[in-house]
Backbone bond lengths (Angstrom), bond angles and torsions (degrees), N, CA, C in turn:
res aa  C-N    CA-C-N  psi(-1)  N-CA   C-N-CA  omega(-1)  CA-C   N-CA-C  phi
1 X - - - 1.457 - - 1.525 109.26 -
2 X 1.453 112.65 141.20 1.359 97.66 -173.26 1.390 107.94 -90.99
3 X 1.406 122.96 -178.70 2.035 123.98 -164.08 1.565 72.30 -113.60
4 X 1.768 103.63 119.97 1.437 106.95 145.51 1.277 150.47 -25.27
5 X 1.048 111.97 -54.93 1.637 129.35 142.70 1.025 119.04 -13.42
6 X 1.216 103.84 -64.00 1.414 110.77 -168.91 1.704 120.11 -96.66
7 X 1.399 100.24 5.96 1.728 102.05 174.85 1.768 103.91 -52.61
8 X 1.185 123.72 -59.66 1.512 113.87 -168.26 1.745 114.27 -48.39
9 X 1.501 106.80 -32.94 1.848 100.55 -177.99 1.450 99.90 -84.02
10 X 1.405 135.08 10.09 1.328 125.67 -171.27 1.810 89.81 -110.16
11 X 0.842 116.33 -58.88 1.778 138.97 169.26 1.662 101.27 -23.08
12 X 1.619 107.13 -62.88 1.334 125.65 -171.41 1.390 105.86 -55.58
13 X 1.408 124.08 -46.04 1.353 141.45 -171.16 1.468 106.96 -73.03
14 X 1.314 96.26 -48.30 1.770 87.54 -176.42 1.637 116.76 -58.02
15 X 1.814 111.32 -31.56 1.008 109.15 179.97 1.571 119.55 -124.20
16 X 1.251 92.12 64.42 2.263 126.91 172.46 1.933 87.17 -77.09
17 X 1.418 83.55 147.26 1.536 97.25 143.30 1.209 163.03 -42.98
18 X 1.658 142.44 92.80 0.781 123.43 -164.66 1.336 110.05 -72.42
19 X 1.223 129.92 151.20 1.894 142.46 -179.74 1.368 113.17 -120.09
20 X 1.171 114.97 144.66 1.234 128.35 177.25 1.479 125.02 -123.68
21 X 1.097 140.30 57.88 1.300 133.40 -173.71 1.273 126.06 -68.79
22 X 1.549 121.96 113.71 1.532 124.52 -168.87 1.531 100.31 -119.26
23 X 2.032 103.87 103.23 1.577 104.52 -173.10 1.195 97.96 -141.25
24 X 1.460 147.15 112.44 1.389 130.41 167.05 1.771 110.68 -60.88
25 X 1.067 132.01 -28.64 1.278 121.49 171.46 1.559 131.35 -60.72
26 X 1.279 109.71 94.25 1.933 91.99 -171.63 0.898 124.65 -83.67
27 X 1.569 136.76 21.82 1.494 133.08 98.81 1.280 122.00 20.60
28 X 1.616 90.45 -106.60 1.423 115.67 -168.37 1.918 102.93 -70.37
29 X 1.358 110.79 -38.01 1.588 86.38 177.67 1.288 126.64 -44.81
30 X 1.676 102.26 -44.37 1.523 113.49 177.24 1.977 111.35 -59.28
31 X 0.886 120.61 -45.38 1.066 136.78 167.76 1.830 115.45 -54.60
32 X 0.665 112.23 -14.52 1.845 133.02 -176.53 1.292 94.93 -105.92
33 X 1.359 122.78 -67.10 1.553 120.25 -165.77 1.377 109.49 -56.85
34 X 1.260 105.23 -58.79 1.449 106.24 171.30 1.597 124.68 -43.34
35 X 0.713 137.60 -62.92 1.532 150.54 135.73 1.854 99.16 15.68
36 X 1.516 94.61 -85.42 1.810 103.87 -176.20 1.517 112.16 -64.56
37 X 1.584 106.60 -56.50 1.468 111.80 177.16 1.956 111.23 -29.06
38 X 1.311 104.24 -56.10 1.631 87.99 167.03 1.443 130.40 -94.70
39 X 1.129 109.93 51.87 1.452 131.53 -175.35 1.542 105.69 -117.47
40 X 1.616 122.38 121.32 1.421 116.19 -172.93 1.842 111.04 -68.04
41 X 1.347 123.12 -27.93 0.757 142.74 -154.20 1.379 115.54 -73.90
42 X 1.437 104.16 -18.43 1.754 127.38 -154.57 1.726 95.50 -109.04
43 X 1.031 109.92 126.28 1.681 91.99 -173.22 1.908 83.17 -139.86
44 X 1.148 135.91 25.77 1.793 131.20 164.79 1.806 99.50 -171.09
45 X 0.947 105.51 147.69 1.621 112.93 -178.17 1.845 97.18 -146.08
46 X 1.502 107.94 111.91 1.331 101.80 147.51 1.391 131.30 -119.13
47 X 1.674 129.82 172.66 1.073 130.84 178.40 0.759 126.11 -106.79
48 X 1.375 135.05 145.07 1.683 132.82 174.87 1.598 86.83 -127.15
49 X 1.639 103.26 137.35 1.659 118.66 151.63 1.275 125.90 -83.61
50 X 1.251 114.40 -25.42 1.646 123.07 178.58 1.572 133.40 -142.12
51 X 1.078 115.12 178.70 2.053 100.64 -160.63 1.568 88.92 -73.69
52 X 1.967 121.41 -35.20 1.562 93.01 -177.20 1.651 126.98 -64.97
53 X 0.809 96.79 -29.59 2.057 123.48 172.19 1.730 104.17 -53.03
54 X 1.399 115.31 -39.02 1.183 93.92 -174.58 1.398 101.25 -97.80
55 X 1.422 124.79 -37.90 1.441 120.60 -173.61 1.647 94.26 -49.31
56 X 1.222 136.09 -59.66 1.636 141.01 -158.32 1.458 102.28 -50.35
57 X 1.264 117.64 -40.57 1.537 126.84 -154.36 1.356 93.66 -84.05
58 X 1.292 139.05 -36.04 1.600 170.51 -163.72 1.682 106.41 -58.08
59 X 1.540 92.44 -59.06 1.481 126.38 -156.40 1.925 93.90 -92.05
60 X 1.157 115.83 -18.05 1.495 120.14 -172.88 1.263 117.78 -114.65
61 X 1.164 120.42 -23.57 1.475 124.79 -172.29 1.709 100.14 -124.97
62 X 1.188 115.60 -66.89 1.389 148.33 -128.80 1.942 130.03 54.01
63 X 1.534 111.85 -125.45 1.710 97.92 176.26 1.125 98.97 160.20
64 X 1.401 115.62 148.20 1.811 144.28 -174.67 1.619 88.69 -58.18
65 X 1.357 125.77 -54.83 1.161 123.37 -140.55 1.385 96.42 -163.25
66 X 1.815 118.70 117.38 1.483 109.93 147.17 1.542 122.08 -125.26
67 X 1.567 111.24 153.77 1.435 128.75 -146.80 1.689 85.02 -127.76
68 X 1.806 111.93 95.73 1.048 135.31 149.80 1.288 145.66 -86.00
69 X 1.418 111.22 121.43 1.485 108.16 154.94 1.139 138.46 -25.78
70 X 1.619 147.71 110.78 1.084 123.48 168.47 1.716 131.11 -43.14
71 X 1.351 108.16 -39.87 1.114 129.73 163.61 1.714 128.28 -32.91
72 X 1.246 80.90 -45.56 1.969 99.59 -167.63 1.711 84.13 -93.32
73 X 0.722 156.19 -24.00 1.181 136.87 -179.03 2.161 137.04 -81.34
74 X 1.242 111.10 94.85 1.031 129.46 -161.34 1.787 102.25 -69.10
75 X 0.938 109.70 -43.38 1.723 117.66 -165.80 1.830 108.45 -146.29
76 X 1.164 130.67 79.29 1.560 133.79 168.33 1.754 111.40 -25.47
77 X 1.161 113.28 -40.27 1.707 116.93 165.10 1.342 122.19 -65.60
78 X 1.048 140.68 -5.10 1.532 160.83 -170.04 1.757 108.72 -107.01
79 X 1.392 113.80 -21.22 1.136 111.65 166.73 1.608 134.77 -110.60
80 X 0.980 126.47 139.62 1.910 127.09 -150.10 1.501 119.77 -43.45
81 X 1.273 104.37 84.14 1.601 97.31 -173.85 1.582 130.35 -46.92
82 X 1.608 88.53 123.94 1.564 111.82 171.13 1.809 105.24 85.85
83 X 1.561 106.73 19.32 1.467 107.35 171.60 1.811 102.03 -137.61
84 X 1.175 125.36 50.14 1.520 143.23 168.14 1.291 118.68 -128.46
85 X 1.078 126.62 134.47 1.337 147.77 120.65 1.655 132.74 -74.34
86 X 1.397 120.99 139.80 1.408 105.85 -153.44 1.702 75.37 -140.37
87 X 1.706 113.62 122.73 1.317 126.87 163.25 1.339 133.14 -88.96
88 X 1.420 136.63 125.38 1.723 108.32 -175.61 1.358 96.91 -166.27
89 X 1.499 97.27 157.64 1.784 113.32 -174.11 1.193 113.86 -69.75
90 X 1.582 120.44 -36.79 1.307 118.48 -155.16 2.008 87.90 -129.79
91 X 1.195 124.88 138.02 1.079 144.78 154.87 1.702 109.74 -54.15
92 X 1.351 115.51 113.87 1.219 150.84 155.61 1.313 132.71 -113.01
93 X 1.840 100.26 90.83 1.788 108.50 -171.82 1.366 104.07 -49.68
94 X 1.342 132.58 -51.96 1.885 135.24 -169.30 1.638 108.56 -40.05
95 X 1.612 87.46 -51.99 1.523 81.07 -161.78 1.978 93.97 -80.95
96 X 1.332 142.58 -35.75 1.097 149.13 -171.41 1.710 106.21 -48.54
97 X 1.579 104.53 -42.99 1.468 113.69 178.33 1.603 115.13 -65.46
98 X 1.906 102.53 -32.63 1.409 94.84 -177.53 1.231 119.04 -77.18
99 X 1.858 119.11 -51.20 1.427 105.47 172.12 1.040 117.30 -53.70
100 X 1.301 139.98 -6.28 1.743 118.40 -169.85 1.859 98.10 -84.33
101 X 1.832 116.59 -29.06 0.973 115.96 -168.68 1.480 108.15 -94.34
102 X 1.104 133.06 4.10 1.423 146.97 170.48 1.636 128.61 -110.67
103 X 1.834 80.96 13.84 1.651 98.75 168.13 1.817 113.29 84.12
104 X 0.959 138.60 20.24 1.368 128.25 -110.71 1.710 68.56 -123.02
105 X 1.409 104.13 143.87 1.413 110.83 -174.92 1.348 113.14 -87.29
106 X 1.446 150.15 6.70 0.800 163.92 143.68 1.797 130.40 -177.29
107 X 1.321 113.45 168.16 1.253 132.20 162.21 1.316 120.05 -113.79
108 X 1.920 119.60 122.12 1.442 99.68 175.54 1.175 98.19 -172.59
109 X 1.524 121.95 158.63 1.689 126.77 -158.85 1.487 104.56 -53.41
110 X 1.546 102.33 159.53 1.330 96.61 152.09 1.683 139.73 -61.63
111 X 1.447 93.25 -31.64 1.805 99.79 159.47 1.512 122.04 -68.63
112 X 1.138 141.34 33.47 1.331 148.25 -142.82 1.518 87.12 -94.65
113 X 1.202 116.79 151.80 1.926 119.95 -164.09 1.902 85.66 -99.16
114 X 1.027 102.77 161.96 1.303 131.79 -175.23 1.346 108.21 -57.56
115 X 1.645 100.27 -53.97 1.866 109.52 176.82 1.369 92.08 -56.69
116 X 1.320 119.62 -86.64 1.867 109.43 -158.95 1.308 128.89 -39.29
117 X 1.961 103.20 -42.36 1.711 100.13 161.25 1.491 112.88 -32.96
118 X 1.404 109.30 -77.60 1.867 107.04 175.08 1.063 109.51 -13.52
119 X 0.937 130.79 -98.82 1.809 143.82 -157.30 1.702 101.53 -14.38
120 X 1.161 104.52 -18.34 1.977 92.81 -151.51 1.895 100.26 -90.93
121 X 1.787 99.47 -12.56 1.241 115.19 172.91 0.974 125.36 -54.84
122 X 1.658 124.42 -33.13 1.353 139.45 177.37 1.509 97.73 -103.19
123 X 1.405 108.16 117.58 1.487 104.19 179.54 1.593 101.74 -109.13
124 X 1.298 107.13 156.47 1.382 129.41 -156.32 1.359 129.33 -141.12
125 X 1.230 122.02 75.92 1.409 135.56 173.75 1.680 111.12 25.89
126 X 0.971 127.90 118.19 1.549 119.98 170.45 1.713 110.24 49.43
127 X 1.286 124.68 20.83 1.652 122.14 169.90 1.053 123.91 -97.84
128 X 1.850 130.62 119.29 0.860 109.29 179.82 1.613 109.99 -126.26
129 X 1.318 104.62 135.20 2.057 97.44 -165.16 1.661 96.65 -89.58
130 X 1.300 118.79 123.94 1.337 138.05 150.87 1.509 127.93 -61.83
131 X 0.894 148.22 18.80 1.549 127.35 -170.58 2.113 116.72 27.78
132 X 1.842 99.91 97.31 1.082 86.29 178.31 1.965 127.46 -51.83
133 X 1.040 92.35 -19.18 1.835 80.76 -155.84 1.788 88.33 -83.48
134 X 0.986 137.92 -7.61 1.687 129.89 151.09 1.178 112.70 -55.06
135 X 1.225 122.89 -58.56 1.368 119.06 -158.41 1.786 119.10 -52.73
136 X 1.344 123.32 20.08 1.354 128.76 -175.40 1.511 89.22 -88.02
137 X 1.678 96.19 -60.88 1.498 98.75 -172.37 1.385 131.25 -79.62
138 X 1.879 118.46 4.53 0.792 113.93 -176.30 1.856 104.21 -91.84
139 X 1.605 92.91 -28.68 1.475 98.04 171.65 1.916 112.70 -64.11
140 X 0.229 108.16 -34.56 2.147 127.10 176.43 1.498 95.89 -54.55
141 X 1.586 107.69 -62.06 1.505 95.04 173.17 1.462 144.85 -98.36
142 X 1.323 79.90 18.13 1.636 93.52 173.90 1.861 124.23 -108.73
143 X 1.462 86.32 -15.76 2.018 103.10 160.66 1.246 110.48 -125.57
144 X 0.987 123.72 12.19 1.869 122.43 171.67 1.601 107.15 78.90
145 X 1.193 130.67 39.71 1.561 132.89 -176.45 1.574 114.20 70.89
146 X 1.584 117.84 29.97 1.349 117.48 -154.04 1.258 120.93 -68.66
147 X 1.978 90.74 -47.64 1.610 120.01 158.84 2.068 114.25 -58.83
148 X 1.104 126.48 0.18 1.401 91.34 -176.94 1.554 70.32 -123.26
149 X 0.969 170.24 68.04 1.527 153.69 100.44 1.176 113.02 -103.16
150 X 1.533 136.21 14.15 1.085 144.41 -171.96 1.388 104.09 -70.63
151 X 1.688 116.48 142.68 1.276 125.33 171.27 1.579 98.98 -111.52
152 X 1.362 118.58 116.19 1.356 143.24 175.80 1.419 97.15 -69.80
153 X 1.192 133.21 -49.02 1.582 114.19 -176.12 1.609 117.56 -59.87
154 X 1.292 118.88 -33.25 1.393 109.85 171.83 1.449 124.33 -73.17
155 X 1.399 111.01 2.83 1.638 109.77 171.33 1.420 110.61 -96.21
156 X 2.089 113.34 167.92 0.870 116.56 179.03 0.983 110.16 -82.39
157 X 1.526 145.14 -173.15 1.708 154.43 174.54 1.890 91.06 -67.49
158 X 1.295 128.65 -32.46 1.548 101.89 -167.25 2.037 78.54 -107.11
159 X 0.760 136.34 -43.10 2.084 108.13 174.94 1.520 120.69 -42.94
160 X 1.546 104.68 -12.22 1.510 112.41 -178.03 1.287 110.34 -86.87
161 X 1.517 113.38 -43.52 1.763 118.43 157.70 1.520 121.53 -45.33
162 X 1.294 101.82 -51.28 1.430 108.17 -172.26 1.376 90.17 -52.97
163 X 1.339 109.65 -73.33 1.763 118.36 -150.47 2.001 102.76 -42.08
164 X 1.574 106.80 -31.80 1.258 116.39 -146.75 1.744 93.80 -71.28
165 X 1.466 109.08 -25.20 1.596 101.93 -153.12 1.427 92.54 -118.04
166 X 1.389 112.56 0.12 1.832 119.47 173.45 1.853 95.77 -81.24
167 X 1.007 111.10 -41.42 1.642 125.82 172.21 1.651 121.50 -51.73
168 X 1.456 95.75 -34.74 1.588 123.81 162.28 1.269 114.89 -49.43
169 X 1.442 118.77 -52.26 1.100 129.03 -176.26 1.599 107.79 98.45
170 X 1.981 116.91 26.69 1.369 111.67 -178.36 1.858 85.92 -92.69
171 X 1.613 98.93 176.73 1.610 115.58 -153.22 2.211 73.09 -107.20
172 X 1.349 87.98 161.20 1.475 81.71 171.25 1.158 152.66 -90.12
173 X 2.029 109.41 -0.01 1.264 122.62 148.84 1.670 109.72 -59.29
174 X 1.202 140.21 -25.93 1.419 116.38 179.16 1.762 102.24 -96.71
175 X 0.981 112.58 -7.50 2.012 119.13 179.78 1.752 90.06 -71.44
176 X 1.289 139.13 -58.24 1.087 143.42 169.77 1.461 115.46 -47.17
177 X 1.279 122.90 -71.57 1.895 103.04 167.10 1.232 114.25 -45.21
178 X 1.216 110.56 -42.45 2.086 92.78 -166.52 1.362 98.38 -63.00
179 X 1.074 120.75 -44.59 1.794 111.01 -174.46 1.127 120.86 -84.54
180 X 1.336 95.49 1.25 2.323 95.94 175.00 1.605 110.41 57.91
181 X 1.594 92.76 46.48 1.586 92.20 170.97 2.171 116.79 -130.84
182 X 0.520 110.71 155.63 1.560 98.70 -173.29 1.396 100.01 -85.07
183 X 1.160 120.39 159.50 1.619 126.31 -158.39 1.665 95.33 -105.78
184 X 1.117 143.51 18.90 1.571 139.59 108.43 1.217 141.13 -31.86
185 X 1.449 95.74 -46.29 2.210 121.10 161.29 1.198 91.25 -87.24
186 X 1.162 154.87 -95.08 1.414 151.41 -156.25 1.800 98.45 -26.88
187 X 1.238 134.26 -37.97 1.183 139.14 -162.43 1.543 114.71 -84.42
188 X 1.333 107.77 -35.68 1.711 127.05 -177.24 1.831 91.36 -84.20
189 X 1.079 144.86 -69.95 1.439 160.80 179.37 1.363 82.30 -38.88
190 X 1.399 134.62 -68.23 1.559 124.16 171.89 1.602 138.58 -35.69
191 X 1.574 96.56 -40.48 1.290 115.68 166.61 1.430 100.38 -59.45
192 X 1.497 122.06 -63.55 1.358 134.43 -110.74 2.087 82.89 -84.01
193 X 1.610 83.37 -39.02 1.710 91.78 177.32 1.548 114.17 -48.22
194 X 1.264 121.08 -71.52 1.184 148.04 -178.63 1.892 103.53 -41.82
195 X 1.195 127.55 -64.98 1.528 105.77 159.46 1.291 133.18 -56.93
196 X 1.209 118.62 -30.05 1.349 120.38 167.49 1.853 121.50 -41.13
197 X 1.434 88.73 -30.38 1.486 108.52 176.43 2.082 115.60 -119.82
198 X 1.415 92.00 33.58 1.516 102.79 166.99 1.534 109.14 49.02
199 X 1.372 130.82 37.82 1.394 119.56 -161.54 1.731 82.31 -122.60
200 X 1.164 108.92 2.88 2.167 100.63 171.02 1.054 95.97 -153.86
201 X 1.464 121.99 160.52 1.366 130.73 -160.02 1.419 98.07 -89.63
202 X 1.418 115.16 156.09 1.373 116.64 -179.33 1.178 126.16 -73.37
């Protein structure tokens, strides 16, 4: 019989997350499982070794949440929109552009710490977690290295903000609230940056 009391942590459990981890390394699977396995939230974890393994498992079950390989992944649209995470060694803008546009709850190394894995558990309207220590190079390839040859003396005191929290790795609808500016000015200050450093014609 179950202890009243305790119906809500039994309740909670019954309805944990299903997980999906798609890693050919069993390493890191083990290293992944472990991760959720002590997570209250996680109440089934399966594995896939390969993209056919996970598409099958996909197509048969489905899942709260799957935690992909960059590797194993053939097509970013093929996987459950806005319930993925996509892990990988090497930074790939193509595929980085697709999960972000296929809802995809994050991008982030395969060494990704245990705490940040978490986060992706609670999913969150329009959030998408990056792996900070990418974001150098994701910024690099998304303005052509604009920010690391930048000469700070030719900007004004607010292009130095901008630049400071574009460096952050915030998107530029939230660069515009923090500075209480409408993203029309945020857009000209963009320009204004960008010649300063000869990257548009005058």
């Amino acid at each position: 019989m179950l202890d009243i009391s305790r119906r809500g942590e039994y309740q909670d459990l019954l309805m944990g997350q299903n997980i999906v981890i798609a890693e050919a390394c069993e390493l890191l699977r083990i290293g992944l499982r472990t991760i959720f396995a002590e997570d209250q939230r996680v109440s089934y974890i399966h594995e896939a070794t390969t993209t056919s393994g996970l598409e099958h498992y996909l197509r048969s079950h489905g899942a709260d949440l799957v935690v992909v390989n960059q590797e194993l992944i053939t097509d970013v649209a093929r996987l459950p929109m806005g319930n993925f995470v996509i892990l990988t060694a090497r930074l790939d803008m193509n595929i980085l552009k697709a999960a972000y546009q296929h809802k995809g709850r994050g991008y982030l190394l395969e060494q990704v710490s245990a705490r940040l894995l978490r986060t992706v558990l609670d999913r969150q309207e329009h959030a998408f977690l990056v792996e900070p220590s990418l974001m150098p190079s994701i910024m690099d390839a998304l303005v052509g290295k604009a920010f690391a040859t930048l000469d700070e003396e030719l900007l004004t005191p607010r292009e130095k903000e901008i630049v400071v929290l574009l460096r952050e790795g915030q998107n530029r609808p939230t660069v515009a609230k923090r500075l209480c500016i409408a993203e029309a000015t945020l857009k000209t200050h963009l320009k204004n940056i960008a010649r300063k450093q000869d990257l548009l014609p005058q």
